[in-house]
C-alpha positions in Angstrom: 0.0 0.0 0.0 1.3 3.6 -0.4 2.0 4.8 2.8 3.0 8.9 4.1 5.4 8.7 6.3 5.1 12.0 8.5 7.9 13.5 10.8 9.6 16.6 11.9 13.3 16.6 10.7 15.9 17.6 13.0 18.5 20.0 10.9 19.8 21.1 14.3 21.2 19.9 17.9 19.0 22.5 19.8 16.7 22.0 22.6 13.6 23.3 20.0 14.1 20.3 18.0 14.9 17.6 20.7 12.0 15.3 19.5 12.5 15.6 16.3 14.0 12.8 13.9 17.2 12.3 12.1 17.6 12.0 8.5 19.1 8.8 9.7 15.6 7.4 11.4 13.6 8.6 8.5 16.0 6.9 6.0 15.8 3.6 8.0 11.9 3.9 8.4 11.2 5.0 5.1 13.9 1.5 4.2 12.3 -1.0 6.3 9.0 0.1 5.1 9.6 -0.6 1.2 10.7 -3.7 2.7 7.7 -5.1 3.3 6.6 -4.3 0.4 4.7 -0.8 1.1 5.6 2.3 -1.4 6.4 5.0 0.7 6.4 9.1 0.6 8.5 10.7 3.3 6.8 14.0 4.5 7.8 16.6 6.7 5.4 18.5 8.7 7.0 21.7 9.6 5.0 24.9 8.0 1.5 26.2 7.7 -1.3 22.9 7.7 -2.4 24.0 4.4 1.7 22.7 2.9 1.1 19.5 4.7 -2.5 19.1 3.4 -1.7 19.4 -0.3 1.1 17.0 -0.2 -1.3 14.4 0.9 -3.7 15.1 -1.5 -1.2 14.9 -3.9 0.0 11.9 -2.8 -3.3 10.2 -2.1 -2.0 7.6 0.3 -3.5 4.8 2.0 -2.3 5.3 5.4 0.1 7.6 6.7 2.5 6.5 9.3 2.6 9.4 11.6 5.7 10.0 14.2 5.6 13.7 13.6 5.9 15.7 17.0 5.1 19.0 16.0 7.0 22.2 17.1 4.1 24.6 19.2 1.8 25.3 21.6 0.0 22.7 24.4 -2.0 20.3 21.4 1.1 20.2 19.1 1.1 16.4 19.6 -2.3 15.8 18.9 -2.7 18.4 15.7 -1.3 16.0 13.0 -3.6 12.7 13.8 -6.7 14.9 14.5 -5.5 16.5 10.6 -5.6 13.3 9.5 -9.2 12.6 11.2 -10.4 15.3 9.1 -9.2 14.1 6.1 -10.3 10.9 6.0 -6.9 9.4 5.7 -6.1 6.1 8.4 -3.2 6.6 10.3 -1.8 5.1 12.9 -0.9 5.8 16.6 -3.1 7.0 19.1 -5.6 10.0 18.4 -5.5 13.3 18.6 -7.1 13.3 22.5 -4.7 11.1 23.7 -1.5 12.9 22.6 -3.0 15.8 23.2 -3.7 14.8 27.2 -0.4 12.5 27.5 1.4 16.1 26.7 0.1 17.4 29.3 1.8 15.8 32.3 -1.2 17.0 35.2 -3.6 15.8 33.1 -2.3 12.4 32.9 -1.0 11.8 36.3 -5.3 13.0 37.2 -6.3 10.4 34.6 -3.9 7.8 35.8 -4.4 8.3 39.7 -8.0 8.2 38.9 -7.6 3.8 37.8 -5.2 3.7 41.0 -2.0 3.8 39.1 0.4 5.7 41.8 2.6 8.7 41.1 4.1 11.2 42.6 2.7 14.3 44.5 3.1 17.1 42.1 1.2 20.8 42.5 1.0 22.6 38.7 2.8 25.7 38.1 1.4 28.5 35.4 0.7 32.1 37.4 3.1 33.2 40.4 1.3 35.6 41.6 -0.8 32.9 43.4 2.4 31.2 44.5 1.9 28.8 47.4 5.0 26.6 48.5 3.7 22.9 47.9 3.6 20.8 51.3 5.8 18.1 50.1 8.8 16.5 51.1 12.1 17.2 49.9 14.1 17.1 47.5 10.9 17.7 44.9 11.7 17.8 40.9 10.8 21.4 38.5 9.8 19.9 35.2 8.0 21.8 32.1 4.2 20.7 32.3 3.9 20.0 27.9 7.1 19.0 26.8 8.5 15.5 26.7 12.2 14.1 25.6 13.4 15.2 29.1 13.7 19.0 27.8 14.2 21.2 30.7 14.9 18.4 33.1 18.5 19.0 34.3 20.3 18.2 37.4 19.3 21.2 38.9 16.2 20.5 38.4 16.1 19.0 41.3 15.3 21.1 44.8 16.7 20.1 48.0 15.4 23.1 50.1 12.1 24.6 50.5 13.8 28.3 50.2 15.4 27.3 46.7 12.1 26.3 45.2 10.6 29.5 44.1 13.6 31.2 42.1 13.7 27.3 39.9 10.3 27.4 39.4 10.8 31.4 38.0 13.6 30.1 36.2 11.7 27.1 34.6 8.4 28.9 34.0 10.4 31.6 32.1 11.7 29.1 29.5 8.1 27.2 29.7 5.5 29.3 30.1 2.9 27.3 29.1 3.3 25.6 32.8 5.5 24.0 34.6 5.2 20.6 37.0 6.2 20.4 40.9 6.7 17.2 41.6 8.0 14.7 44.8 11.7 13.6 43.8 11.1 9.5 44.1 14.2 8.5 44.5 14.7 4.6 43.1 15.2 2.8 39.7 13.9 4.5 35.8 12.3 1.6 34.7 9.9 2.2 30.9 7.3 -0.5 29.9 6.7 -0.2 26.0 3.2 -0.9 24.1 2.9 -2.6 20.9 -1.2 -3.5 20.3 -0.5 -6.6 18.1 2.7 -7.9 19.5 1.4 -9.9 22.5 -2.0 -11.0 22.9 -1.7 -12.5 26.4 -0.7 -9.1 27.9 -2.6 -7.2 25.5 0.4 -5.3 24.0 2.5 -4.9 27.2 5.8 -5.9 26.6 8.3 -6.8 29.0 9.5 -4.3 31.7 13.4 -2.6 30.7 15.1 -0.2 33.1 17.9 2.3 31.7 21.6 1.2 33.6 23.9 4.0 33.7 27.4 4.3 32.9 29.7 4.1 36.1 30.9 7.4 36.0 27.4 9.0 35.4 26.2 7.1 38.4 29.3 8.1 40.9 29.4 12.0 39.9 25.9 12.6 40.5 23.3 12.7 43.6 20.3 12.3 42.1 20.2 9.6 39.0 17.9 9.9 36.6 17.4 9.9 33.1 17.5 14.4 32.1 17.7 16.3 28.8 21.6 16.0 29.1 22.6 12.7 29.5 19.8 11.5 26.7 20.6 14.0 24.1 24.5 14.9 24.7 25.8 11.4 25.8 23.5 8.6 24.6 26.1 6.3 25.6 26.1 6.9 29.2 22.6 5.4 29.3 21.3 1.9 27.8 18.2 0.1 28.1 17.9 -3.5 29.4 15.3 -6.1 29.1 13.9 -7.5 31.3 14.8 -5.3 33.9 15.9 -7.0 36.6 13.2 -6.6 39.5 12.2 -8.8 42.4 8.8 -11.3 40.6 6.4 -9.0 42.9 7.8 -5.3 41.9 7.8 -6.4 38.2 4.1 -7.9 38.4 2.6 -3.9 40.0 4.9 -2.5 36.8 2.9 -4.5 34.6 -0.2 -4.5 36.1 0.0 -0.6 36.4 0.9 -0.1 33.1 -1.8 -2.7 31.8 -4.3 0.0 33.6 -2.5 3.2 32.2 -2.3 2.3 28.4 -6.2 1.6 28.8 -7.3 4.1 30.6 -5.9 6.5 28.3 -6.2 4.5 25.4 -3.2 4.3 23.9 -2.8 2.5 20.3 -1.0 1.2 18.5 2.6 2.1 20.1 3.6 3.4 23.5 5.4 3.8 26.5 5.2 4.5 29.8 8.2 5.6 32.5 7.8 4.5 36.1 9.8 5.0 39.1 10.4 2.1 41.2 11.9 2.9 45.1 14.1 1.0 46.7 11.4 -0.6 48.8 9.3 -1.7 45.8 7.1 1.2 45.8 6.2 2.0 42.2 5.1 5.6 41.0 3.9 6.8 37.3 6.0 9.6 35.7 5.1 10.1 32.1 3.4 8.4 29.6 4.2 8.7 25.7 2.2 8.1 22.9 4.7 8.6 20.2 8.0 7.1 21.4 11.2 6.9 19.2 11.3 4.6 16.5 15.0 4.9 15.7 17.1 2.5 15.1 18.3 0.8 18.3 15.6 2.4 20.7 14.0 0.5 24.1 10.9 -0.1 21.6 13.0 -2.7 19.7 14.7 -3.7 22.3 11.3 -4.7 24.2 9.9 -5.9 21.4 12.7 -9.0 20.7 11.6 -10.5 24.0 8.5 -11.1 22.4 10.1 -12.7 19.1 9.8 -9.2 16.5 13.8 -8.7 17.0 13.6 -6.5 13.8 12.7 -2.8 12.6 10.4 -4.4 9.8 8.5 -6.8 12.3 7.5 -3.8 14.3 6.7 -1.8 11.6 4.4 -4.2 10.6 2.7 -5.1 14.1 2.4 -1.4 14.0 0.7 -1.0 10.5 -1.7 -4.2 11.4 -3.0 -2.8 14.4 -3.5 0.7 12.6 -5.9 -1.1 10.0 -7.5 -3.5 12.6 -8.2 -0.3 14.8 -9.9 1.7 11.4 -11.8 -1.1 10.2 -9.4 -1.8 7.2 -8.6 -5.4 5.6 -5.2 -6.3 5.9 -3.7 -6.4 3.7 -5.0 -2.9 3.0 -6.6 -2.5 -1.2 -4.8 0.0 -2.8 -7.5 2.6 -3.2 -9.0 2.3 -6.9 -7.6 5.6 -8.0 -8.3 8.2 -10.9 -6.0 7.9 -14.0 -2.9 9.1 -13.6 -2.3 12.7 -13.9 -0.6 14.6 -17.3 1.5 17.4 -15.8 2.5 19.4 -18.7 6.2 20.4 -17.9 6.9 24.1 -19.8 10.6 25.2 -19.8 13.0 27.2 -21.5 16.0 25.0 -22.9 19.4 26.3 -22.7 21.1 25.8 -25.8 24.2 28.5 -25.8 25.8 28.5 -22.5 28.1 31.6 -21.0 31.6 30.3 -20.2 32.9 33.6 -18.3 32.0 37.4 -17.6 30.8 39.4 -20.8 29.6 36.4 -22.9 26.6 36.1 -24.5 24.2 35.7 -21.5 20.8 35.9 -23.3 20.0 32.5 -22.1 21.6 32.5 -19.0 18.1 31.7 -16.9 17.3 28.7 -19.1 18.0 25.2 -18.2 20.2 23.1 -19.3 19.3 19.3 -20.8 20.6 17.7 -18.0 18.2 20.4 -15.5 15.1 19.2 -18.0 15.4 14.9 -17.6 15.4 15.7 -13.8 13.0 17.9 -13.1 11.0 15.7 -15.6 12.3 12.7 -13.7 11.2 13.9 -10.5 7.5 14.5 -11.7 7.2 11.0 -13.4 8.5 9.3 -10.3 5.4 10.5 -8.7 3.2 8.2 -11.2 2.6 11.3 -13.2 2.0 11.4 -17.2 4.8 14.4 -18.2 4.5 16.2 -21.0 7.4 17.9 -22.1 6.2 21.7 -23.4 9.1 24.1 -24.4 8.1 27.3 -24.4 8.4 28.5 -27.7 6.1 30.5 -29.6 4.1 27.4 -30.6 3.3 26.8 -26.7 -0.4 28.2 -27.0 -1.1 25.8 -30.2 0.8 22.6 -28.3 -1.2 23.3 -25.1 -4.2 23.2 -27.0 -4.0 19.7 -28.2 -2.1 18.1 -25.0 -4.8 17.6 -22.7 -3.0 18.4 -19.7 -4.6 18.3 -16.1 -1.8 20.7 -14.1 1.5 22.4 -15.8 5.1 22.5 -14.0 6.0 25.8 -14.9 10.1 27.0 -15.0 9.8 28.7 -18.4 11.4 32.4 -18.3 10.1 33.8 -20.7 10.9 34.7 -24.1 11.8 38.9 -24.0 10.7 42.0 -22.6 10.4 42.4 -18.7 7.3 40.6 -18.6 8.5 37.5 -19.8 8.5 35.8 -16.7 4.3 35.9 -17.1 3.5 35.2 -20.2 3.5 31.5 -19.4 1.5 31.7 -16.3 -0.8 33.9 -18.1 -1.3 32.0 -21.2 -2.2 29.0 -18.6 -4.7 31.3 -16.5 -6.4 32.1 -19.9 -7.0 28.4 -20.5 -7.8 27.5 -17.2 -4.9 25.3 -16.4 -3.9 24.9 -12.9 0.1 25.9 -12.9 2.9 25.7 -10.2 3.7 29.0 -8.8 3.5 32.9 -8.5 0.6 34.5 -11.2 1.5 36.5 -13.9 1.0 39.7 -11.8 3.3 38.8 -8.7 6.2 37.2 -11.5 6.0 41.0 -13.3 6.6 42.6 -10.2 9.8 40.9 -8.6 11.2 40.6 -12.3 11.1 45.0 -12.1 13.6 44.8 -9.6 12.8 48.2 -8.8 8.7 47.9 -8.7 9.8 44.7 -6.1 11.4 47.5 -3.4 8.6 50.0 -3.7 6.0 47.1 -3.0 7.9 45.9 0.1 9.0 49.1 1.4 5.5 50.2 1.0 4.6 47.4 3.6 7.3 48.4 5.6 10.0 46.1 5.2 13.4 47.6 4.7 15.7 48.2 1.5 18.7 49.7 0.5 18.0 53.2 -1.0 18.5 53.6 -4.9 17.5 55.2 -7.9 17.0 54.1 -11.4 18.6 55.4 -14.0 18.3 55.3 -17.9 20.8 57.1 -19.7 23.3 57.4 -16.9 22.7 60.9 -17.2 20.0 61.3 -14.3 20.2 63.8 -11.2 20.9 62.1 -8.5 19.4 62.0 -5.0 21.1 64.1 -2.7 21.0 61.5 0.1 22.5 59.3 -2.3 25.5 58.0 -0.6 28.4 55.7 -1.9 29.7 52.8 -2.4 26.6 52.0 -4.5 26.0 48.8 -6.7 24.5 49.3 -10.5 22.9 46.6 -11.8 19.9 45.5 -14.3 16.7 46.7 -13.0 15.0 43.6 -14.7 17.2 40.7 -15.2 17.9 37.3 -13.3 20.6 35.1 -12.2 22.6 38.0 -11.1 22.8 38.5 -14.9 25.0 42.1 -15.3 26.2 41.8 -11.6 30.0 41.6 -11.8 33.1 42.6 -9.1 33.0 46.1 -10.8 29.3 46.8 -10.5 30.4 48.3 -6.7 31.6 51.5 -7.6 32.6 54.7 -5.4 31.9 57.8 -6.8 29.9 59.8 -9.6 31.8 59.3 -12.7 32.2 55.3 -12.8 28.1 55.3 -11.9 27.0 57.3 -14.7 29.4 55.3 -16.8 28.2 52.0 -15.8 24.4 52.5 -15.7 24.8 53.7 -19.3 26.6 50.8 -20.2 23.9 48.1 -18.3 21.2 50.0 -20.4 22.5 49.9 -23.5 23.7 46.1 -22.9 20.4 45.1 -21.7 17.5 47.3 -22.9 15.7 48.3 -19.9 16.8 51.1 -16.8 19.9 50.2 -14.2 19.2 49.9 -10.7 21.3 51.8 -8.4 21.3 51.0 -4.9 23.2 52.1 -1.7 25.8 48.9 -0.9 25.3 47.1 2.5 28.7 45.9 4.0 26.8 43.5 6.4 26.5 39.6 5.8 24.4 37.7 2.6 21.7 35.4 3.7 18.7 33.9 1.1 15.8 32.5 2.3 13.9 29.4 0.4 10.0 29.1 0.9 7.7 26.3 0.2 3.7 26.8 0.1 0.6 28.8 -1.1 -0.7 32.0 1.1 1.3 31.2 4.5 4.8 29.2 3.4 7.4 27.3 5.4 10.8 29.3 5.3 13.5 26.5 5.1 16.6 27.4 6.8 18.6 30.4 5.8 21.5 30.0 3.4 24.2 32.7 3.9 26.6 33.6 1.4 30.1 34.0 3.1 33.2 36.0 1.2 36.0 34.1 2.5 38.9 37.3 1.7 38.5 39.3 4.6 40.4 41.6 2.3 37.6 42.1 -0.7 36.4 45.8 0.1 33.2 45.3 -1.3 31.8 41.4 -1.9 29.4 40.6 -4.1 27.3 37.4 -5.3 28.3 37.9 -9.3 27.3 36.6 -12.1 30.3 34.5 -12.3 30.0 33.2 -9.3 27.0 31.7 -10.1 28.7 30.0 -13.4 31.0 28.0 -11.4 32.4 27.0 -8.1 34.0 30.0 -6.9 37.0 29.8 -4.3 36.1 33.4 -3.2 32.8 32.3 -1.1 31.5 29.6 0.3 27.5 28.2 1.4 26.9 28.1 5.3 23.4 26.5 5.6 21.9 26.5 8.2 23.5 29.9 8.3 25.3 30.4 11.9 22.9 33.2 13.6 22.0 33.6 17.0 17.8 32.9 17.6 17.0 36.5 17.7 18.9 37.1 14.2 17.5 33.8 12.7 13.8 34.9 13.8 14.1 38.3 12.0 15.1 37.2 8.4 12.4 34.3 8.4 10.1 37.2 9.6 11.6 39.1 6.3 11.1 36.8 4.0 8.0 35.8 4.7 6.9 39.5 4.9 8.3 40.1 1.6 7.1 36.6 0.2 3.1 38.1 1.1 3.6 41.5 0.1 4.6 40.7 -3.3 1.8 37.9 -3.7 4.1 34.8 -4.3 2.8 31.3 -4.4 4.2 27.7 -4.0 8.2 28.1 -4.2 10.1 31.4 -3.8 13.7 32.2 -2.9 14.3 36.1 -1.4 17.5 37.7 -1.0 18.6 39.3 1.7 21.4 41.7 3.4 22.2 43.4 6.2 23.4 46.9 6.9 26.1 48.4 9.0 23.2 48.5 11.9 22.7 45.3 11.4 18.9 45.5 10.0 17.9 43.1 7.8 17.2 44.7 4.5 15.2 43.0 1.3 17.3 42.8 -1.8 15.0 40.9 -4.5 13.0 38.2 -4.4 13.7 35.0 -7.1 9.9 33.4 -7.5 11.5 31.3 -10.5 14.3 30.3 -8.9 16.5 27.8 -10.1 16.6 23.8 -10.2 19.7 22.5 -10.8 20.3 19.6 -9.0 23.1 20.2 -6.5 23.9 23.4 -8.0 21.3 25.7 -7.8 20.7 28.0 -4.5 17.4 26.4 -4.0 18.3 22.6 -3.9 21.5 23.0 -1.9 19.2 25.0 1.2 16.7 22.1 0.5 19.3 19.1 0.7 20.6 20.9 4.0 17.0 20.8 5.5 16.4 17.5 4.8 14.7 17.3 1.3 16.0 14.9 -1.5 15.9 16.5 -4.9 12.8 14.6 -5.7 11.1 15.8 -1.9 11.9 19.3 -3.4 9.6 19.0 -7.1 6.8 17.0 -5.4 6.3 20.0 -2.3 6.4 22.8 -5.4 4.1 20.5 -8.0 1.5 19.9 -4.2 -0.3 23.0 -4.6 -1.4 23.0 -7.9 -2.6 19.5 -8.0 -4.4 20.9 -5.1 -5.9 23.4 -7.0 -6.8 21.2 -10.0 -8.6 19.1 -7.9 -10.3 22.2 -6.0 -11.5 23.0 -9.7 -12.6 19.7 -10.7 -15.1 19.8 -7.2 -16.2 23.4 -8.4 -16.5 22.3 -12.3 -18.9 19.6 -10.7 -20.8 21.8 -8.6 -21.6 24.2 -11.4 -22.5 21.5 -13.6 -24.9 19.5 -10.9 -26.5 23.4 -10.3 -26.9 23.7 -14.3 -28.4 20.7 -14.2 -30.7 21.5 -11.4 -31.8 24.6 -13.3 -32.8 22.4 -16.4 -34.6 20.3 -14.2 -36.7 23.0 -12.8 -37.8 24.1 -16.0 
């Protein structure tokens, strides 16, 4: 069956992304998975819902195979499966109730204490202006109320005295302030019972009890031993998981039997686990109940899983899958979904056929793509099950489109002259009512007018270098004007005209190249104050509200180059003067300000599906709009584009089925209105 495999990727070691997956674990999921003989889409979560719901109406799968963790807020468990709900797509894992209230720590200790499962006394933590000292005994433990992979559980924090209580909840509720959990310290053995529905039926899916063991030196250096954000995300080593655990007959029967009573009261499915505490006197206590645990390879879920004879990835998987489709009423194995005929994408291009070798050659082609560009974005499409159509867009495009039938284009064509080239494609396609993949006619005019671009986004307030156009090189100039400046073509791409000499530093060398850009190219020069401050561009993926992948910067490696710029021949080849930092190195605050940017500038000049905006900062350190690429490139490896997607997780192939998403989307939006206004037509004859 085809199956969506759902996750949040984790591009970097920070404390944000600390339950998210490795490319490593999605690779081995996605592997195991085609080995039992499922064909499977890997799809990352992270952006606006409406991204994630046009991949899977693109992709039409039978199940999806969630283990996506989302990033925000108290429900972010619990968004994706009750998506999926909605959308009438099986999935498996428990529902969107359950993650949401095993998230929420107080709520499942209530729910638990409720069957007679033990835990700890805890007091929640949200407002301290009502402060009140819990009456508990010491030492007690400050943990974050909705978060789970042991983030912002450290050593300290654990209280031994009443007096230091109140400044670590402060501290705590500061980083979480969603709410944060007071709990009794139990002190004792970390022991974890994992849940697999269809792996046992004596115990009803409760596997064996593990405990974690802990490294020597872990164990003699600190007072309190247990199992925090440190020693399970910076030294995985220190800590491994045995099964069974090794527990007197009696202790190990209450473990079970309390975690029999947990995973049904709160109905967990599928796949689970729950962490106990068991005290040195046999006393056993609750502490946290997941849903979702990790699936990569070599976690206590496989380890627990071989005592009960499924000592491999795949064998879970599968116990994992069956369950899913005996919970939603499906036949295993599940029938591929009878679906409509494949789709004919119409692929429309401009095919590079004279290629500049250095600075100052012919560059009148410069934004096509190459043969080699063509097979793999056509490649990429096919491999989806799509019909392509290969449309080049020459002036018999309007005759070709009128015989080949297509159902959505994939539109990179540039354009054939003037400085709305960019649009005639799009346009042609609105005037035939073909769905296309991105930006209308309208927004790919604008950003082409490099200098329309900068009023529209400094109209909505987002910042830009100052500049003035010129078309003879003979224009007055600003009187606020103020040097270094850089001249370059006001409507050109691919940093076509933008060489080391376009900075310039004072009046003559200006006037003299602006009037040789105008000449060369046909249209007015831009001329725009230079910004000495670092390069970044931003990639975005969706319709009205995008994801921002992470930020590429641009670094000039000579600390010596007065005045560095991303030139044209740069962008022919490999260039020892710079080099590609993505993710770019920025601190939070920095990295929140150009996403804000982009996607600012992304809205403001009405862009759609795929986009790629430039950026710089000045000597202030202000991030500052510099033109916005809604065509950009798609050279494989090469292009700006597909080296920021590779570094955030996205194979080549990933990259042309998110862009391709929305405008199957929107095919299939117009087929449902096309059958709307034909069942009301046909009412009205009815009638009369």
């Amino acid at each position: 069956m085809r199956i969506a495999l759902t996750y949040n990727l984790q591009i970097q070691a920070t404390e944000e992304e600390a339950e998210f997956d490795h490319p490593e674990t999605i690779e081995a999921l996605s592997e195991a998975l085609r080995r039992l003989g499922h064909d499977v889409e890997t799809v990352e979560v992270g952006g606006p819902a409406s991204r994630l719901v046009a991949r899977l109406e693109a992709l039409n799968p039978d199940m999806v195979f969630n283990i996506a963790e989302g990033r925000n807020e108290r429900f972010r468990v619990g968004f994706y499966p009750g998506l999926f709900s909605q959308l009438g797509i099986p999935f498996t894992g428990s529902d969107a109730h359950v993650c949401t209230l095993a998230l929420d720590k107080r709520l499942t200790k209530l729910a638990c204490a409720h069957v007679g499962v033990p835990t700890p006394r805890w007091s929640f933590v949200d407002d301290l202006s009502t402060w009140t000292p819990p009456a508990f005994d010491y030492p007690v433990i400050v943990k974050p109320n909705f978060e789970g992979s042991s983030k912002g559980i450290t050593e300290e924090s654990v209280v031994e005295e009443p007096g230091l209580l109140l400044a670590r909840v402060a501290e705590t509720l500061r980083r979480y302030p969603h709410g944060v959990l007071v709990e009794e310290y139990v002190s004792g053995k970390d022991v974890f019972v994992d849940f697999l529905e269809r792996s046992s039926p004596t115990t009803g899916g409760v596997l064996p009890v593990g405990e974690y063991q802990y490294a020597p030196a872990v164990a003699e250096r600190r007072r309190h031993l247990f199992y925090d954000y440190d020693l399970k995300h910076h030294h995985p080593g220190a800590v491994t998981a045995r099964v069974p655990a090794q527990l007197p007959a009696s202790v190990e029967a209450a473990v079970l039997r309390n975690a029999r009573i947990a995973f049904d009261a709160l109905r967990v499915r599928d796949f689970g686990r729950i962490d106990f505490r068991v005290t040195d006197s046999g006393g056993v206590y609750l502490i946290d109940v997941d849903p979702l645990p990790s699936l990569r390879p070599g976690s206590d879920l496989y380890v627990s899983a071989a005592q009960v004879g499924l000592g491999a990835v795949e064998a879970v998987l599968d116990a994992i899958l069956r369950s899913a489709a005996t919970r939603q009423g499906l036949a295993w194995p599940v029938p591929r979904r009878t679906g409509k005929r494949p789709l004919r994408v119409g692929f429309t291009f401009n095919l590079k056929r004279s290629a500049p070798q250095a600075a100052g050659d012919y560059d009148a082609e410069a934004e096509y793509d190459s043969p080699k560009t063509i097979a793999a974005i056509h490649d990429a499409i096919a491999s989806y099950g799509h019909e392509v159509i290969d449309l080049e867009a020459t002036p018999e495009l309007p005759s070709l489109l009128a015989v080949a039938n297509v159902d959505v284009v994939f539109n990179v064509a540039e354009g054939l002259r003037g400085r709305n080239r960019e649009s005639q494609v799009p346009a042609l396609l609105e005037l035939l009512d073909i769905p296309y993949t991105g930006s209308d006619p309208a927004t790919l005019s604008i950003t082409l007018d490099k200098v329309l671009a900068k009023r529209v986004v400094r109209q909505h307030g987002i910042s830009t270098p100052n500049f003035v156009v010129m078309e003879t090189g003979k224009e007055k100039l600003p009187k606020d004007l103020r040097f270094p400046v850089i001249v370059k073509p006001a409507a050109e791409g691919s940093s076509k005209g933008v060489f080391a000499s376009s900075v310039v530093t004072n009046e003559a060398d200006l006037r003299a190249t602006a009037r040789e850009l105008a000449t060369r190219y046909g249209h007015p020069a831009l001329v725009e104050e230079f910004l000495t401050g670092r390069e970044f561009t931003v990639a975005l993926l969706g319709e009205t509200r995008p994801k921002a992948l992470p930020a590429m910067e641009i670094v000039f490696i000579n600390p010596d180059e007065a005045f560095p710029v991303y030139t044209f021949e740069d962008k022919l080849e490999w260039s020892k003067r710079l080099r590609y930092d993505c993710p770019a190195q920025v601190d939070p605050a920095l990295g929140r300000e150009i996403e804000r940017v982009a996607k600012e500038a992304f809205a403001a000049l009405g862009c759609r599906d795929v986009a790629r905006i430039d950026l710089r900062l000045d000597a202030d350190g202000r991030v500052n709009f510099i033109e916005c690429n809604p065509l950009p490139g798609l050279t494989p490896g090469w292009s700006d584009l597909c080296l920021i997607s590779t570094a955030a997780g996205l194979t080549y192939r990933d990259l042309i089925g998110e862009i391709l998403a929305p405008a199957i989307r929107r095919h299939r939006e117009r087929q449902r209105e096309r059958k709307a206004e034909l069942a009301k037509a046909r009412g009205t004859l009815g009638q009369r």
